[in-house]
C-alpha positions as CSV (number, residue, x, y, z in Angstrom):
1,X,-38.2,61.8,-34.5
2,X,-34.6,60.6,-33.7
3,X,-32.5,57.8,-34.9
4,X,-29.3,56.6,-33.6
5,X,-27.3,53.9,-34.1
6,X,-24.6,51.8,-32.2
7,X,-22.8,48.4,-32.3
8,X,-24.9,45.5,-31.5
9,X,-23.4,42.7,-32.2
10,X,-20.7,40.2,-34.7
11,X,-22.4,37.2,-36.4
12,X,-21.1,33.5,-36.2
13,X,-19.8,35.0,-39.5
14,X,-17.8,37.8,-38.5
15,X,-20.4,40.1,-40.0
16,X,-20.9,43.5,-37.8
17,X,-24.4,44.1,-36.7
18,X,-25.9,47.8,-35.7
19,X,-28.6,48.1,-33.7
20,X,-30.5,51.5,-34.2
21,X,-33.1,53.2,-32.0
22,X,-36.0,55.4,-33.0
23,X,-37.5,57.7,-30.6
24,X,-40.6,60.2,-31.2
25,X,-41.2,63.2,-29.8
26,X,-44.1,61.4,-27.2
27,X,-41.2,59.3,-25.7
28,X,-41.6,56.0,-27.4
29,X,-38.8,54.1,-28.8
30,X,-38.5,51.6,-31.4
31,X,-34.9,49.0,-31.8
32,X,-34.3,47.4,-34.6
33,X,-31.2,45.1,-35.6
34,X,-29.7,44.6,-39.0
35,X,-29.9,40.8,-38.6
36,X,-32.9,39.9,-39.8
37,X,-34.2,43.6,-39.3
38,X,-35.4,42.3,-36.4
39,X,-37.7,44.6,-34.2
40,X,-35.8,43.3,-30.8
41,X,-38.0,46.9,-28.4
42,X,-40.6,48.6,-28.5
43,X,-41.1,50.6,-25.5
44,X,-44.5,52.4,-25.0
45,X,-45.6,54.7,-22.5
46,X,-48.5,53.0,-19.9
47,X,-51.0,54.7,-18.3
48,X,-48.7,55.9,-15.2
49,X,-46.0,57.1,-17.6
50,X,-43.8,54.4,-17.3
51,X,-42.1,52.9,-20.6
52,X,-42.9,49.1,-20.6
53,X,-41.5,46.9,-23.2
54,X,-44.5,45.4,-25.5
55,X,-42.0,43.0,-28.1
56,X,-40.9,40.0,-26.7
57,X,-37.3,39.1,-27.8
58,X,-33.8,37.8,-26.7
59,X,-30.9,40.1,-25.0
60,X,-27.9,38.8,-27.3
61,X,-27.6,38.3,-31.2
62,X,-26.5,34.5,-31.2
63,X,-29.6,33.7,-29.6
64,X,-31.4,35.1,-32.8
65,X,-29.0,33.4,-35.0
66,X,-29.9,30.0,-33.2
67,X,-33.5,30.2,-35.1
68,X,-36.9,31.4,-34.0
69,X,-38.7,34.6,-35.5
70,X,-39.3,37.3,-32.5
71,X,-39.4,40.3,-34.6
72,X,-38.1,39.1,-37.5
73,X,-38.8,40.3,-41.2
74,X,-40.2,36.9,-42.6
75,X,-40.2,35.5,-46.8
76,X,-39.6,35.2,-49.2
77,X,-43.0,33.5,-48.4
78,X,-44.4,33.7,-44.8
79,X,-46.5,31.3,-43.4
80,X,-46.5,27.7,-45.2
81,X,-46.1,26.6,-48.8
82,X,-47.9,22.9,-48.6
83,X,-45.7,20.1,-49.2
84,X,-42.9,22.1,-49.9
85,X,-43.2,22.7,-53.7
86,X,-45.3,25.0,-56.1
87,X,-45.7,25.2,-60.1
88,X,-45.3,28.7,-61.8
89,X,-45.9,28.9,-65.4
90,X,-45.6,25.4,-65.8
91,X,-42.3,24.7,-64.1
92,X,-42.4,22.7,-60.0
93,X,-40.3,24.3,-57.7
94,X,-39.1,22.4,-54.7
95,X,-38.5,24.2,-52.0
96,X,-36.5,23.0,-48.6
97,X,-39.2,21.5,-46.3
98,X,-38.6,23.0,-42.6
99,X,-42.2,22.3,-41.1
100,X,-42.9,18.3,-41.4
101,X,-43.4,18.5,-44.6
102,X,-44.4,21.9,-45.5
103,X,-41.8,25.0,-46.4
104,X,-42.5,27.6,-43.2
105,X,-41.6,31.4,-43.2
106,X,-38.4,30.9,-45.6
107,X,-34.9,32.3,-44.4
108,X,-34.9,36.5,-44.6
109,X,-35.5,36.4,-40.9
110,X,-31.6,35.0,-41.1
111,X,-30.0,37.5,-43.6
112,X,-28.0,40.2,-42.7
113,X,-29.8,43.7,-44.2
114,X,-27.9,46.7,-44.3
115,X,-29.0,49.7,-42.6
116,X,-29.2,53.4,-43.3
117,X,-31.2,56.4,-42.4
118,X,-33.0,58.1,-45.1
119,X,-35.7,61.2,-44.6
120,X,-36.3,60.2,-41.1
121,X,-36.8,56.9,-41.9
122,X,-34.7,53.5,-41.1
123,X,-34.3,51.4,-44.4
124,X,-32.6,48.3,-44.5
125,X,-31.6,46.5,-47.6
126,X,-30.6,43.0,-49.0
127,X,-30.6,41.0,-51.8
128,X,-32.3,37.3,-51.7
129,X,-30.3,35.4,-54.5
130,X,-32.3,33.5,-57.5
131,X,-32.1,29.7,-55.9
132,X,-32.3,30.5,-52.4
133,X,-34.6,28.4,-50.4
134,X,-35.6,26.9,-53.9
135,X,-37.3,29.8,-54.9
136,X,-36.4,31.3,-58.6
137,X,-35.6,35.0,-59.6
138,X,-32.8,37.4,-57.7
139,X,-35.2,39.4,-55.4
140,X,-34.3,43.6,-54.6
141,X,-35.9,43.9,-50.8
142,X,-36.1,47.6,-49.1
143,X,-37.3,47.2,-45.6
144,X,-38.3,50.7,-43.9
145,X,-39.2,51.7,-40.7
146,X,-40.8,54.8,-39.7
147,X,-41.9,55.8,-36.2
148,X,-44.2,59.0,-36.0
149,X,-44.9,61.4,-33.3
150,X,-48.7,59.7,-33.1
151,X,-47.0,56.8,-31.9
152,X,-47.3,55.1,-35.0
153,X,-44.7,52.1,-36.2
154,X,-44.6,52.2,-40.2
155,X,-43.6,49.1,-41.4
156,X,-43.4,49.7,-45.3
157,X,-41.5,46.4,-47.7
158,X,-41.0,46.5,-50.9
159,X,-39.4,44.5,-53.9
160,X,-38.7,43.6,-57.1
161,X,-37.5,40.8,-59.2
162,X,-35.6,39.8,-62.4
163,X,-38.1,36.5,-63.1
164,X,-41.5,35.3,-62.3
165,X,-41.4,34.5,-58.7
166,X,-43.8,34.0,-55.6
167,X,-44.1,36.6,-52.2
168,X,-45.1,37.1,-49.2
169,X,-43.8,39.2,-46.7
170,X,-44.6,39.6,-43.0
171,X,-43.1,41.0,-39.6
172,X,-43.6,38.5,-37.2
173,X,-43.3,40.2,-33.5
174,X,-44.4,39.2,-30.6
175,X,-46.5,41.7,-28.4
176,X,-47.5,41.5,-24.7
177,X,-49.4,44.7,-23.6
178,X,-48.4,44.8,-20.2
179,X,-44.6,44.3,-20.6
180,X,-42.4,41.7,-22.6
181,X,-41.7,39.8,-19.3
182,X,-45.1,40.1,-17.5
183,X,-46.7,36.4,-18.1
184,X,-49.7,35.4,-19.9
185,X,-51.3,37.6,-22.3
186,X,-55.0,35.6,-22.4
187,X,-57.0,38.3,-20.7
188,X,-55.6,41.2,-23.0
189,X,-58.7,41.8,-25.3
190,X,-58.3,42.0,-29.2
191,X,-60.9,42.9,-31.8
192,X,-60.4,41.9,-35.3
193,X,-62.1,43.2,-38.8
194,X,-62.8,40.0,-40.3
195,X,-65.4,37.9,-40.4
196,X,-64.2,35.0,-42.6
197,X,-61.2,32.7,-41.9
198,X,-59.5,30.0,-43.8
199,X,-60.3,26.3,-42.4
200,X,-56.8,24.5,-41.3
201,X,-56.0,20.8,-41.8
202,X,-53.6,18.9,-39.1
203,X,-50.6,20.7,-40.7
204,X,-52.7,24.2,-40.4
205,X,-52.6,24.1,-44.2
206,X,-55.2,26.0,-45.1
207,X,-58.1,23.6,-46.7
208,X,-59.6,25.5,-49.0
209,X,-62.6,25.9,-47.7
210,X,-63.4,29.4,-46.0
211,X,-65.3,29.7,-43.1
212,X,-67.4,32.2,-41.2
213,X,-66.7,33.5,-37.7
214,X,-70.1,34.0,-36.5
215,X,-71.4,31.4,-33.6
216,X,-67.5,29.9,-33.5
217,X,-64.8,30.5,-30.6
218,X,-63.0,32.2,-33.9
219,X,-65.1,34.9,-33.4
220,X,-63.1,38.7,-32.6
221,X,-65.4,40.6,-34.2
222,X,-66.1,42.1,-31.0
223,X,-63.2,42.9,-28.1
224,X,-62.7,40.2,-26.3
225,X,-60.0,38.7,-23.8
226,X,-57.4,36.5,-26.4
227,X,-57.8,33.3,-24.2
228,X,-61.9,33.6,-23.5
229,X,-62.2,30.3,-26.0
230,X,-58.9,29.3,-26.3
231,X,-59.9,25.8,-24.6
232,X,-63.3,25.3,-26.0
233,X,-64.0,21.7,-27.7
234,X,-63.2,23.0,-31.4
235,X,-61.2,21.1,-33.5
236,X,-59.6,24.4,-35.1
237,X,-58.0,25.3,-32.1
238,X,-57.3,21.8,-30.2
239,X,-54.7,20.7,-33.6
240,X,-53.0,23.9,-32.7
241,X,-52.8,24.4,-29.1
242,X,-54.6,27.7,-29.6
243,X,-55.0,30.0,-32.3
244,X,-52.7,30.0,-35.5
245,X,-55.2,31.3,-37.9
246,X,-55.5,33.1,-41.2
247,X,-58.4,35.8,-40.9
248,X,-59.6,36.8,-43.8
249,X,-59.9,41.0,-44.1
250,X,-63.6,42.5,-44.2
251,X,-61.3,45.8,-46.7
252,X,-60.8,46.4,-50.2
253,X,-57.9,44.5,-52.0
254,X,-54.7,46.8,-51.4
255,X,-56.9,49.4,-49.0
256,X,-54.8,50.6,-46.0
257,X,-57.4,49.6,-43.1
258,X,-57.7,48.9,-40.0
259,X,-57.1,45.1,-39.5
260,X,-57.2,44.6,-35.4
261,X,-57.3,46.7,-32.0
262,X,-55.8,44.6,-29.2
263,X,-55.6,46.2,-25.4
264,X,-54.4,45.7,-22.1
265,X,-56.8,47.1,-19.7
266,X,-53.9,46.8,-16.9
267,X,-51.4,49.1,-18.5
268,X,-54.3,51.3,-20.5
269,X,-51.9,50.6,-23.7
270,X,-54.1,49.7,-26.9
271,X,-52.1,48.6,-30.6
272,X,-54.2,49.1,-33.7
273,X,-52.9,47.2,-36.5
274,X,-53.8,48.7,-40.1
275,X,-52.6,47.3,-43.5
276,X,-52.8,46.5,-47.2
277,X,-52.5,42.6,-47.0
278,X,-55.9,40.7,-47.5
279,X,-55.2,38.5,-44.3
280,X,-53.8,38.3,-40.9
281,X,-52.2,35.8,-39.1
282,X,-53.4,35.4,-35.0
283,X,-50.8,33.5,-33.5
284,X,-51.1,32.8,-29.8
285,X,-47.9,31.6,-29.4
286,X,-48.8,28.0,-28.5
287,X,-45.2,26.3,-28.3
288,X,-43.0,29.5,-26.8
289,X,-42.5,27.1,-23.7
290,X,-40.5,24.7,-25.8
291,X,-37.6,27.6,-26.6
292,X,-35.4,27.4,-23.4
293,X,-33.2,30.8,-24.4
294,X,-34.0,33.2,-21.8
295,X,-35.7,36.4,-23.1
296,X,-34.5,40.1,-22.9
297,X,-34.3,40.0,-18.6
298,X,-33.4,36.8,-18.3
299,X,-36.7,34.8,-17.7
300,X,-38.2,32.0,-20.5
301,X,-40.7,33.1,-22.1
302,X,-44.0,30.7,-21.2
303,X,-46.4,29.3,-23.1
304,X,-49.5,32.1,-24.8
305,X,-47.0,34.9,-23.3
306,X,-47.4,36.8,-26.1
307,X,-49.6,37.2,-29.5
308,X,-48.6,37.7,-32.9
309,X,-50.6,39.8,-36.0
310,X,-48.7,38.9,-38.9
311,X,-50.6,40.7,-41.9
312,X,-50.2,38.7,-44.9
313,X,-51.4,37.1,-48.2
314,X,-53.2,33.4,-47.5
315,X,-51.4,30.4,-46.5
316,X,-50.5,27.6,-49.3
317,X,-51.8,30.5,-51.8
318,X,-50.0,28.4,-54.7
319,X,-52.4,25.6,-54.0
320,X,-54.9,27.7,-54.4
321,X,-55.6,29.8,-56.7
322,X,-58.9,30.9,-55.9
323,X,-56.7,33.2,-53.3
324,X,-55.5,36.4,-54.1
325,X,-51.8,35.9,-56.1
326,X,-48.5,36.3,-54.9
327,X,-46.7,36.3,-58.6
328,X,-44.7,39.0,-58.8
329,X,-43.1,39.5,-62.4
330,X,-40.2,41.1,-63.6
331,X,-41.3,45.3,-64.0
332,X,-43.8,44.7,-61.2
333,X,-43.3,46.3,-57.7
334,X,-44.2,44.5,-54.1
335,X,-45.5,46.8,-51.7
336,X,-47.0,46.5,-48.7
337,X,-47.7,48.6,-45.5
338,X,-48.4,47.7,-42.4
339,X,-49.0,50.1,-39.1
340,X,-48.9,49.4,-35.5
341,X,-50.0,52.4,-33.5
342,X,-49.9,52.3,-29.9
343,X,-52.7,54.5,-27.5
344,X,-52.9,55.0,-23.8
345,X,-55.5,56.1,-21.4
């Protein structure tokens, strides 16, 4: 496996950004920026040989810095914190409300990370300041990406922190199994290993209540095309548009496991997503056709043209603390994995 680097890019801040490339021996590539260690291609072989770009994404770096999350390294808490506030050993943070009410994603997607290569790996490192977004404690983040002759993108995050603070930490791509620019991904099939999920008010807060799959358009329990129920009369999907859904993981707490296969029976090309969060986020991305920057050649992305798996810890997990935690305390490490290998036949 190879990694190069070249200039990318200068920020609205006159910071220089690199862009690096990893390539495997099988041919498949990986590009990654060090804004917002954003994974801007991945280009996998389809079932004729020919690369096809699966991450949708935009061609210059000011579109990134304009907002959005298209590959983006999310936290310091991903998803939403409900009405923008949580209490940690006795003391209410408030944190800025950027979703209605709610605190959504946080801001590392907007950070600059600095990149180097390290045992065949590409690590990226920043630092997220006690105060920022609200959140307390001075937070020590090591991003690295590792690409693998099996095809295999190795997403590995860690971090550590001088006060009790909250995390959550997600990549937050976009995949389209035939091609970034190819249209509507609804009759690419995905499979996922859980057969829970947790119930989402208006805000898609979750509610607290979890729900089974079974007899439900949530079900993926078995492959089936994305967009097969993603009109049926049921209130969890007509609030959102489509799905935007914590599923609850049928593993072990902190197993590495498989979490979802996905596949496009067009190009042949299959993703299987493993990890060590309890949850995953299916996103069907059910308001891309309101972002009017054109995407990577030139088009605007429409509406469910591409899905997101965003493995995580629960939504609103402060609220609820019959979820698995999120504290992480000064001496204790954050780690998470999360893999997205690509097949074709």
């Amino acid at each position: 496996m190879s990694i190069t680097s070249h200039y990318y890019g200068r920020t609205q801040n006159g910071e220089e950004i690199y862009q690096y490339i990893l390539e495997n021996a099988a041919g498949m590539r990986v590009a990654v920026i060090e804004y917002g260690c954003v994974i801007t291609n991945i280009w996998v072989k389809d079932n004729t040989g020919e690369l096809r770009d699966v991450a949708l994404g935009y061609s210059k770096l000011e579109d990134y810095e304009l907002g959005g999350v298209f590959g983006a390294f999310i936290g310091r808490y991903a998803n939403r914190i409900e009405k923008s506030h949580f209490t940690l050993d006795g003391k209410t943070y408030e944190l800025e409300p950027n979703n209605g009410p709610n605190h959504l994603h946080g801001t590392f997607a907007k950070k600059v990370y600095k990149g180097s290569i390290v045992d065949g790996s590409l690590v990226l490192r920043a630092v997220s300041p006690d105060g920022e977004d609200g959140f307390p404690g001075n937070l020590e983040l090591t991003v690295r990406y590792t690409l693998t002759d099996e095809n295999a993108l190795v997403l590995d995050y860690t971090a550590t922190t001088d006060a009790p603070t909250i995390i959550n930490l997600t990549n937050h791509s976009y995949f389209n199994l035939e091609g970034q620019s190819s249209g509507s991904m609804l009759e690419q099939t995905l499979c996922l290993n859980a057969s829970t999920f947790t119930e989402g008010n208006a805000e898609t807060c979750p509610t607290g209540r979890i729900l089974p799959v079974a007899g439900t358009p949530m079900d993926f329990t078995r492959a089936k095309p994305i967009g097969r129920d993603i009109q049926a009369e049921y209130s969890q999907l007509q609030m959102c548009g489509g799905y935007d859904h914590n599923f609850i993981l049928d593993k072990e707490p902190g197993m590495l496991a498989l979490a979802a296969v996905a596949r496009s029976e067009k190009t042949g090309i299959t993703m299987e997503t493993y990890t060590t969060q309890p949850g995953v986020q299916l996103y069907t991305s059910n308001s891309l056709q309101n972002d009017t920057r054109p995407g990577k050649t030139g088009g605007i992305y429409g509406r469910y043209q591409g899905f997101c798996l965003e493995t995580q810890h629960y939504p609103c997990t402060p609220s609820h603390p019959e979820f698995p935690s999120v504290e992480l305390r000064p001496g204790e490490e954050y780690h998470e994995t999360t893999i997205y290998k690509f097949l074709t036949e």
